[in-house]
N, C-alpha and C positions, 0 to 999 in steps of 0.2 A: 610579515614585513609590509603587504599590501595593506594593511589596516591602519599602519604605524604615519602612512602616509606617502611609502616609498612604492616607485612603481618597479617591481621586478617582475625578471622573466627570469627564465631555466632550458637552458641547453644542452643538450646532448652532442656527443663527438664518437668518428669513427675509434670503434677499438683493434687494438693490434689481433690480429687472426680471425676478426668480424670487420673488415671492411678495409682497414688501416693497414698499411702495406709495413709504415716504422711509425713511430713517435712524430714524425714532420708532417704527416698527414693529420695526426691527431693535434697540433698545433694549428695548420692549417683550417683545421674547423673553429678552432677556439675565435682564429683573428677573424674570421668571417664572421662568428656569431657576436662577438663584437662592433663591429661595422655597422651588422643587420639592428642591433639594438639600439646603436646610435641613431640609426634613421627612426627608428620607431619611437627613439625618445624624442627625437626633434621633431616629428607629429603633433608630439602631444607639450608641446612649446618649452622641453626641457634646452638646456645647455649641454655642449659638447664638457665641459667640464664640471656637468652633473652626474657624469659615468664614470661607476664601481663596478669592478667583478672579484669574483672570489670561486671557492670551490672547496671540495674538501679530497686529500690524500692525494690519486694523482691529479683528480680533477683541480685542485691546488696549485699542484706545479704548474698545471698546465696555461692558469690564471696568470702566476707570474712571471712564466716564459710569456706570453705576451702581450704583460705589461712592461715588461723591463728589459729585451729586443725588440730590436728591427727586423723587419721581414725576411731579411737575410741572413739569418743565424748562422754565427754565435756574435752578432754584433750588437754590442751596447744601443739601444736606442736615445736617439738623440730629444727626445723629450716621452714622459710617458703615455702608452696608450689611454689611460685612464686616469680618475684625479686620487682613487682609493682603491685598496685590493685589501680584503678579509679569507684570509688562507684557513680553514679548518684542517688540523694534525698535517702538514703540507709534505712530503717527498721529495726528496731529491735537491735539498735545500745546500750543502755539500757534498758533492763525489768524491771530492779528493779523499774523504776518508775509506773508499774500497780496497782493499789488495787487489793488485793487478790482475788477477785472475777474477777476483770478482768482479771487476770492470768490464773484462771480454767478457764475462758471462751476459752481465746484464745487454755491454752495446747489441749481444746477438737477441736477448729477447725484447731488447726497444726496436729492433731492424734499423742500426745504424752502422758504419762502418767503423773499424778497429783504431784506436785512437782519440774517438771523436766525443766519448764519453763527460769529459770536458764540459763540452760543448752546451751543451743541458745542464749546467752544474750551474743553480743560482747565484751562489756565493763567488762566482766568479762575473758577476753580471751589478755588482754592487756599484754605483756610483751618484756622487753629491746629483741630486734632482730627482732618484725615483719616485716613488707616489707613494702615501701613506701606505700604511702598513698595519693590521691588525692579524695576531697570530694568536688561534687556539690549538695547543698542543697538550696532550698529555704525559707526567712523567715517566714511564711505562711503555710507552710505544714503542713496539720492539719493531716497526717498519722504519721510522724516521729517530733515529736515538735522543731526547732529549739535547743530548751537550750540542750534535748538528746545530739544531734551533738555536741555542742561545749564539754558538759560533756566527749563525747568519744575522742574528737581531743587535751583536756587539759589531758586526763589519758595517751595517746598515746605519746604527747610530754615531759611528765613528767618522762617515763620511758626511755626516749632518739631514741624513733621513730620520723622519720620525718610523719608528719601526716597537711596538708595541707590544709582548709574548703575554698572556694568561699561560700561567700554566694547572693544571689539572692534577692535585697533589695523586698517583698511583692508580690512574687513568689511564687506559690502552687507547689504542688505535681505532677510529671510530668511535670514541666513547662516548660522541654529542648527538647521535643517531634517536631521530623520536621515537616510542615506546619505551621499553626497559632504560632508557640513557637516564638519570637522576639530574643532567649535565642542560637536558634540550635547553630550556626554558632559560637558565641563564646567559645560555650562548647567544641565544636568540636575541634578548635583552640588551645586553652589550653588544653585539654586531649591530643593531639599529641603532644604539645611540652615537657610536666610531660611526656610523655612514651620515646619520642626519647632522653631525658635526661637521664633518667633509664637504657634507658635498650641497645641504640645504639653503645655505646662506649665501652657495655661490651664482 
């Protein structure tokens, strides 16, 4: 990407039973390393509305939880944190599709309280203004099921977001991973030209 002409960086966050107490701690890093990037981009004489993030699986969601809230979750943000967000295989894109059983399960191993499950649920966070959108998923992906995705990328374009899906004909979870992936090279490809479209000209 560095070469393409974009300046990125790469962040790390606490993880749940390595540091992260729930899921809001592991958000909590995300907005921060957002923040710290903006300063670092405006160093180097970028614009605040030259900033994209992305991620892939939970690193993903975690991307668009904080592009598309406000610091005070589950509240709709009232403009987005960023001008682009490039989700690889993304999680967590609708909860509503759990059985309630499997909604406690997961709110106990995200360390959230009962209920709240919701809360984290992207497709409930849709609304006219969020920030482009590039989604690589696989059909296959037995973490995030396919039809989720398309459910979030038809709620997203319905409210007049541009929201984007490749999808990856019989591709699992992870399948854009460099070495053995057949997938890197084109993902890579197309995630630079969705950012330098976004965000170059502005």
């Amino acid at each position: 990407m560095a070469s393409r002409g974009i300046f990125a960086v790469s962040a790390g966050y606490r993880l749940l039973s390595r540091g992260a107490a729930g899921i809001d701690d592991c958000i909590a890093d995300v907005r921060r390393a957002v923040e710290q990037f903006a300063r670092l981009a405006a160093l180097r004489g970028l614009e605040a509305q030259q900033l994209a993030s992305g991620g892939s699986s939970a690193g993903a969601h975690l991307a668009l939880v904080a592009a598309m809230t406000a610091a005070d979750v589950p509240t709709a943000a009232s403009e987005p944190a960023v001008a682009a967000v490039v989700a690889l295989n993304p999680a967590g894109l609708d909860l509503r599709t759990f059985e309630p059983d499997a909604q406690r399960r997961l709110e106990k191993q995200v360390g959230i309280d009962e209920g709240r499950l919701l809360d984290y649920s992207l497709i409930e966070f849709v609304r006219p203004g969020n920030p482009p959108m590039q989604i690589h998923h696989g059909t296959r992906d037995d973490v995030e099921p396919i039809d989720s995705v398309r459910r979030f990328r038809d709620a997203m374009v319905r409210s007049g977001n541009e929201c984007t899906l490749l999808e990856y004909e019989d591709a699992e979870h992870g399948f854009h991973y460099p070495g053995n992936s057949q997938y890197f090279g084109d993902v890579i490809d197309t995630m630079v030209r969705f950012l330098l479209d976004r965000i170059a000209s502005k």
